[in-house]
N, C-alpha and C positions, 0 to 999 in steps of 0.2 A: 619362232612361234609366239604368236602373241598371247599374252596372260589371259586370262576370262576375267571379267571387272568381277568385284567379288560385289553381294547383295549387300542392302541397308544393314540388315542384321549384324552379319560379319564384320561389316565395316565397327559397327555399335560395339560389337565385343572386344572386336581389338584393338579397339581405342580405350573403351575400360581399359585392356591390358596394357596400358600406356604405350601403343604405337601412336605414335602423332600423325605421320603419314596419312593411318584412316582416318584417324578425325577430325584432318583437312580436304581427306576426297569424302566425307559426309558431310559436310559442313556448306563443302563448294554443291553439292547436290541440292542440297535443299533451303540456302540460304538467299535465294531469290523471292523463294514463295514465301518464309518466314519475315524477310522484312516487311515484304507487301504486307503482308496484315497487318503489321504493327505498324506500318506508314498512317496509312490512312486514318488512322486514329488516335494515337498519339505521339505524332509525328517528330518532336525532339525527343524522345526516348526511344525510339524505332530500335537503334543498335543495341543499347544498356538489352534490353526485353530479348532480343535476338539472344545476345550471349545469354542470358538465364533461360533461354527455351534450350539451349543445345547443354547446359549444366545440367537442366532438366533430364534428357535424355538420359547423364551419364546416371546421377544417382535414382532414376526412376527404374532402375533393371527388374526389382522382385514387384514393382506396381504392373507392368507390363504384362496382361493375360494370354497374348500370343494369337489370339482370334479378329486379330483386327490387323491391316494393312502397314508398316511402317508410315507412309505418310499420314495417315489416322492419329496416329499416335503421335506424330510430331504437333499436328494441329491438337490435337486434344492437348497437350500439354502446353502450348502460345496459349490458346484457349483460357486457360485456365490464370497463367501469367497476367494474363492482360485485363482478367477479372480482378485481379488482387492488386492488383497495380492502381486501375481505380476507383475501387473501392478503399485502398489506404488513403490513396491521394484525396478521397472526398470526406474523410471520419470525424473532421470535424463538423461536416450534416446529417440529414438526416441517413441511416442506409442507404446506399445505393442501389437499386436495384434494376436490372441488365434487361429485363422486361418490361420496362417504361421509362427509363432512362436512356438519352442519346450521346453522343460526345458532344456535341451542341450545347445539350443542357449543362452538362459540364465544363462549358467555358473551354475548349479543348479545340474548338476548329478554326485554324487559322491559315493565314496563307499558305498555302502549298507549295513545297521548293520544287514539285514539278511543273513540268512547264507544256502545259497544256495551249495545245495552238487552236480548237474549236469552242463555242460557245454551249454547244452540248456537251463536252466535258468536264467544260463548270458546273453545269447546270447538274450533271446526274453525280458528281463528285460533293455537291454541297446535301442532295437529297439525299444519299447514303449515309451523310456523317448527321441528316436529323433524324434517322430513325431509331427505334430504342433499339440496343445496341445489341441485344441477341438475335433481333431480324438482320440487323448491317452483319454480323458476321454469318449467320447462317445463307442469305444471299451472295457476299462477296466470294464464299466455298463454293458456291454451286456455280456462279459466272466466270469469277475470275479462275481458280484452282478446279475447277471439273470436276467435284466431287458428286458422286451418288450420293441418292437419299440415305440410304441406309451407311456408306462413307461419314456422311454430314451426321445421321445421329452417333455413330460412334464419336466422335470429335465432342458434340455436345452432351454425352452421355443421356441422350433422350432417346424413347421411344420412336419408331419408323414414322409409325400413324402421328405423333406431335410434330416432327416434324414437317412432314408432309403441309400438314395444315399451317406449318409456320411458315415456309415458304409462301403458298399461298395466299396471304395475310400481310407478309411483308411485301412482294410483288404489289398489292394492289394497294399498300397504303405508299409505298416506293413513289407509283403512281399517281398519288392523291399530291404527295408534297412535291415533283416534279411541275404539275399544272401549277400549285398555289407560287412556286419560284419563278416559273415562266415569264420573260418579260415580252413576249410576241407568241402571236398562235403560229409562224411562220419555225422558231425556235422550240416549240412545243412539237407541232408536228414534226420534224425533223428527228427529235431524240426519241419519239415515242415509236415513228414507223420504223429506225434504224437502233433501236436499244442496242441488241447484242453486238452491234459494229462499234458503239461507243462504249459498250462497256468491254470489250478487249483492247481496245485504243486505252481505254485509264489503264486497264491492267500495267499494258504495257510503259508508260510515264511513270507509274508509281513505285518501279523498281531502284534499286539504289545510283547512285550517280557516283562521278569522280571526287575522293576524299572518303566516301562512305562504300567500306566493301568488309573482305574476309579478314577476319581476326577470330581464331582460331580458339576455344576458352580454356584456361589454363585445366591443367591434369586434375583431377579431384580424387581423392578418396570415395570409388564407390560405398563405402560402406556407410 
């Protein structure tokens, strides 16, 4: 008889309880979607960030309110990660801040170790990484990862209604920097009538490659 796969949660507590086990079958669950985000934006740090999102989890247990989804929760705390991250890495300017700031501006976007075979991949993988960075993440949730509006504002600890309107906002300025990159209307049209075709194709190149995979983060002291 085969076992019933046990939920995120379960897995989450019995890995507190120092079963490693689960928090290798939590790890391999959701360590696809967690690199993605951290790929695309700060791409040699991608795994460092991975491992402190799932450290996160262990000693985040009394932060955790219990009214939002496991995967909520996992993004909400990369989320969070990848603000602090940098914003250290920029302290010697001015604040950073995640609502007019890109990783662009940050010096941060460089060649990609995926390996992207269309021209429209370039093209909407360079527009993503100039947007200020709380529309690039709120976007990449809702394309890449499927999240609902209401999923997306728990992750960003925002209101439904701001959110809404920050999609909104990002889509169309997404749209603004896609034409000004364009180097043909031929290339233009192509990624504007087929967006969601390309932006599952990036999804899928921006997951991790051979060399870059599961490493499990060591046992912590939840307390």
């Amino acid at each position: 008889m085969t076992t019933p796969a046990r939920d995120d949660f379960s897995l989450l507590e019995a890995w507190r309880g120092g079963d490693e086990p689960a928090g290798r079958e939590l790890f391999e669950r959701y360590f696809d979607a967690v690199y993605r985000f951290f790929r695309n934006k700060v791409d040699d740090s991608a795994e460092d960030l991975v491992q402190q999102t799932f450290m996160g989890l262990v000693q985040g247990r009394d932060r955790f309110r219990g009214d939002a989804s496991f995967r909520t929760y996992v993004f909400m705390i990369a989320r969070k990660r990848l603000y602090s991250y940098l914003r250290d890495r920029d302290r010697n300017r001015e604040p950073m801040e995640v609502s007019t700031t890109s990783v662009a501006d940050l010096g941060m976007v460089s060649p990609s170790r995926a390996v992207l075979v269309r021209q429209e991949q370039h093209l909407l993988l360079q527009a993503l990484r100039r947007l200020p960075i709380e529309m690039q993440v709120a976007l990449e949730l809702y394309y890449w990862e499927e999240l609902g509006v209401a999923e997306i504002a728990d992750v960003l600890e925002t209101p439904v209604g701001t959110v809404k309107s920050r999609l909104q906002r990002a889509r169309t300025r997404l749209d603004e920097i896609i034409v000004q990159l364009s180097e043909s209307d031929d290339l233009l049209k192509s990624t504007m009538d087929n967006f969601d075709k390309w932006a599952k194709e990036l999804q899928a190149h921006l997951g991790p490659k051979a060399g870059e995979g599961l490493r499990v983060p060591p046992e912590s002291d939840p307390e």
